[in-house]
N, C-alpha and C positions, 0 to 999 in steps of 0.2 A: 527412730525409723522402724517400719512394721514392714512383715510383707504378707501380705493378702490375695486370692485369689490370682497370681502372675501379676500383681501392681506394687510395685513399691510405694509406702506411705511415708513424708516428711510431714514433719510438723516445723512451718520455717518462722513465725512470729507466734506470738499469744503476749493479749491484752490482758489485765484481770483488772477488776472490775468491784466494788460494796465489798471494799478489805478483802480480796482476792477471795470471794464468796461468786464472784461471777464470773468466769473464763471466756475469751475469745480467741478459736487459733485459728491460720492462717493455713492450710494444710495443700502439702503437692502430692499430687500422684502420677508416676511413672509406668508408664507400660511396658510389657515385653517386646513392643514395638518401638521404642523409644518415646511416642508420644507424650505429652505432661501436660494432665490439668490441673485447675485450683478450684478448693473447699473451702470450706467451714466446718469449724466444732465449736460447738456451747455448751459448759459444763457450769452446773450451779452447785451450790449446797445452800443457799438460803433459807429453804424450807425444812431442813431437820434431813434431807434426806437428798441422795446425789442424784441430778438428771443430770442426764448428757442428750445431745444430738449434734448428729452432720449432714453435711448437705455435699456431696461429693459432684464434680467436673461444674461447676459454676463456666468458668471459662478457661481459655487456653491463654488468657491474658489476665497475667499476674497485678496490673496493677489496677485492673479495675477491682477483682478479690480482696487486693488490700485495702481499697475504697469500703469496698462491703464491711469488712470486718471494723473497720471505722464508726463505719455505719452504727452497726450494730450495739458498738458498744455506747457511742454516744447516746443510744436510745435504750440502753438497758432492756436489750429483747435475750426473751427467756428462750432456753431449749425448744418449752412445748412450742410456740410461734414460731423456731425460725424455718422451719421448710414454708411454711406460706409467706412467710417476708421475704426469703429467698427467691420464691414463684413470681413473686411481686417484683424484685428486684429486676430477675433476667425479664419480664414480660414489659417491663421499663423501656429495654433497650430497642425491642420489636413493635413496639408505640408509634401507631404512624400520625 
């Protein structure tokens, strides 16, 4: 658990991924308002060298996130990608 800016950070699942060379977590964040959405983090070392990213308030519904993080790993998408698969992902849901 972290706390950041008035948000509390969980990290409530992680995938890993090319002999745990590839990470996926599941991540919650809490507000001072009690509010709580769901992220993403992808952390690599494949490359000789650690990348990380996240994609924070994906949604306030947890099990579509866990879908994502599914996702993600079944298709071995890197750090540098995931805010645009991410984009891609929420921009799915508003797809008329």
């Amino acid at each position: 658990m972290t706390f950041e800016r008035g948000i509390i950070m969980n990290t409530l699942k992680t995938i890993a991924t090319a002999q745990n060379r590839l990470c996926y977590s599941l991540t919650e964040s809490i507000r001072e308002d009690g509010s709580i959405s769901y992220g993403v983090k992808a952390v690599t070392t494949l490359f000789g060298t650690s990348e990380e990213a996240a994609v924070e308030d994906i949604s306030s519904d947890r099990q579509i996130v866990e879908k994502f993080v599914d996702l993600l790993a079944d298709n071995l998408v890197l750090p540098s990608t995931l805010t645009e698969v991410a984009e891609e992902f929420v921009a799915s849901f508003f797809t008329v």
